[in-house]
N, C-alpha and C positions, 0 to 999 in steps of 0.2 A: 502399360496402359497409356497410348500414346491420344493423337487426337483423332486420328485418322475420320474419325465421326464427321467433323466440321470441315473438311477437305472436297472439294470437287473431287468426279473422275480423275479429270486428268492431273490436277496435282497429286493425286493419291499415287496414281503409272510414273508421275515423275521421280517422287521421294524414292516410291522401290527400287527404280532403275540408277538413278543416282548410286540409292545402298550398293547395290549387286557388281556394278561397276567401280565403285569407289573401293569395296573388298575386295575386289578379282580374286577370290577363290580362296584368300588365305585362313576366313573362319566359315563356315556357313551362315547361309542370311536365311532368317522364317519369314516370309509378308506376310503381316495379315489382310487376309482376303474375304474375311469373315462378312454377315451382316443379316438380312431379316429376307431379304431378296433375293432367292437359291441363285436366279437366273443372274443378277448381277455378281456373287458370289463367286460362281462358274468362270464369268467371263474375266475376273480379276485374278483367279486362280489360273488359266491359259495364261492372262497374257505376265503373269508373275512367273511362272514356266516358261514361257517364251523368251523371257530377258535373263534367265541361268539362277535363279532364286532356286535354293535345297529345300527348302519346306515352305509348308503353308501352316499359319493360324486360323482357328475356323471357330469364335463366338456362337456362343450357341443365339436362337434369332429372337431379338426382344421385340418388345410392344406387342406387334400381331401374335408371337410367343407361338406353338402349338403344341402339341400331344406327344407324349412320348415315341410315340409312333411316326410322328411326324419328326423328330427329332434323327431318328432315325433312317428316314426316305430323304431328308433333308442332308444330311453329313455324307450319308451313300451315294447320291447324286452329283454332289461336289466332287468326291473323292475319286467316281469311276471316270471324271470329266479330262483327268491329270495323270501323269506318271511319277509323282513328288510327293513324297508323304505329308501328312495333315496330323497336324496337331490338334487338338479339340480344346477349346476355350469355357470351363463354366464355371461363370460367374453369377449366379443368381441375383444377389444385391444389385446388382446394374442392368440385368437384362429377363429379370421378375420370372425364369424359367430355371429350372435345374435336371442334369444329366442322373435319372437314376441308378445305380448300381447294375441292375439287370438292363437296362439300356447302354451301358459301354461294355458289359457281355458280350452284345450282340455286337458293339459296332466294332468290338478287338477283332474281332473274323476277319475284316476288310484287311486284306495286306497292303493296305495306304494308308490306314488309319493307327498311326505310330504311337498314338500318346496322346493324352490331356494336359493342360495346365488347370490346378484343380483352385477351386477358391471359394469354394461352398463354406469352407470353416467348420465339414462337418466332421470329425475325426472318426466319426462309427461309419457312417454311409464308405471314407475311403478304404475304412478297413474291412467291411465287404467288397466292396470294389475290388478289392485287393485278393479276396477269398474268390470270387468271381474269376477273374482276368489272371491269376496268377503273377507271379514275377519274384526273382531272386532277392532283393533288398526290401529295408526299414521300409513297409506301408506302397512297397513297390517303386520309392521316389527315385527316380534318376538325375534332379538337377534341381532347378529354379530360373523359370523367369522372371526376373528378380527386379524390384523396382531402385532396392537397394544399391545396387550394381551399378544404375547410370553414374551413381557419383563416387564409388569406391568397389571396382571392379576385383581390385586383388583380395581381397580380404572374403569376400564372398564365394571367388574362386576357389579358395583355398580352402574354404567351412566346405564346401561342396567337395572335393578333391579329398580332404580328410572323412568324410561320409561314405565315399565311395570306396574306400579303404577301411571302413567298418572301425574307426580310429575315433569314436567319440568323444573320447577326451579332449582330445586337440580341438575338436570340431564345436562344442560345449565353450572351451575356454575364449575362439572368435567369437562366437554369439553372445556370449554374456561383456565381452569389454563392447559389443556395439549395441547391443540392445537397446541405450535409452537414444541411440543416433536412429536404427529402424523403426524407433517408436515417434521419433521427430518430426518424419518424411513423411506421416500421417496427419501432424498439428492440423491438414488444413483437408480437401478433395484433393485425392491422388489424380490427377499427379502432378496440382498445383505447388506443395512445395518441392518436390523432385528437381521442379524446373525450375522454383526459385533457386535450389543450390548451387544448381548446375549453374548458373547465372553469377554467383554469387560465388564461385569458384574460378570466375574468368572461360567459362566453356561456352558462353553467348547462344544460350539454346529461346531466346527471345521470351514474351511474353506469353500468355495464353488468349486461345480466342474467344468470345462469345461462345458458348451463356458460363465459361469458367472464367473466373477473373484473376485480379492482384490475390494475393493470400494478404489475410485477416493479421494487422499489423503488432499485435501483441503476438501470435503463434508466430510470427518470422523471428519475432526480436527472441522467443525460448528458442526456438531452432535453431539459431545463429551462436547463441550460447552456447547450445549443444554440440554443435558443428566445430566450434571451440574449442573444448575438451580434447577434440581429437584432430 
């Protein structure tokens, strides 16, 4: 959950090409390309394919929001625009729309339409989703896009890496020693404290911009305690 919202165009072409460049190939890079504007959506998705980006993020469209149906015509459109798989983003709580189960039926057909990042919070809706779309693993999860991550990549890695090896235990024992640390990174609007950590870790990820601000000075000072701990 970056800013990318509050970014011009061209800062937005900047950041990805920076990304894509500054990896040269050694992990894959997702841009999100996402937004409410298919047509602008399109043209960030080309020109993120154009500069060597492996995938796309694709938000499902807030405010104007539409129809399932449209949700549909909307992801399809993007997706036949590219030769780079998309990731599908839904987020309800933030973009007042949600992806229903027989609606990612339909859009797993598209062979560029690779995956979601889910965050509905609904664990029945995924586990039809799951009965729908099929797939080998726990509720079908293959990873995390992980907020956690910006500030302790290994440990997350390895929760995921242990999951993927059907190794629960192990995978159980990382999330319970960091649990009240991913409960921290929430104290405030994601992803205001994130970027305080990051910050406060020596990683100079700057402030935030308008309309997110400072975080709320008693949840920095638990967070920081938190941060402590570990």
């Amino acid at each position: 959950t970056g800013e990318a919202s509050t970014m011009t165009q061209e800062e937005h072409k900047r950041v990805m090409k920076f990304t894509v460049d500054h990896v040269n190939h050694r992990i894959p890079v997702i841009c999100n390309c996402g937004g409410n504007n298919t047509a602008k959506a399109i043209e960030l998705s080309r020109y993120a394919e154009s500069i060597g980006a492996d995938g796309l993020l694709q938000v499902t469209p807030y405010y104007n929001k539409t129809s399932q149906a449209g949700l549909i015509r909307h992801f399809t459109a993007i997706a036949d625009s590219v030769s780079i798989p998309s990731i599908l983003y839904n987020v309800p709580s933030r973009t007042g729309v949600n992806i229903q189960p027989k609606t990612y039926q339909e859009l797993s057909k598209h062979p560029l339409i690779a995956g979601c990042k889910e965050a509905n919070g609904n664990v029945a809706a995924m586990t039809y989703t799951h009965a729908l779309c099929g797939d080998d693993l726990a509720m079908g999860g293959k990873g995390v896009i992980s907020v956690f991550a910006n500030a302790l990549p290994r440990p997350m890695h390895e929760l995921c890496a242990y999951m993927l090896k059907n190794d629960v235990v192990s995978a159980r024992k990382i999330m319970l020693e960091y649990i009240d640390l991913m409960d921290a990174f929430f104290y405030d609007v994601n992803p205001i404290p994130i970027k305080e950590a990051m910050n406060l870790m020596g990683m100079k990820a700057g402030p935030c911009r308008l309309p997110l601000i400072e975080m709320d000075e008693s949840a920095r000072e638990r967070m920081i305690n938190v941060m402590k701990r570990h």
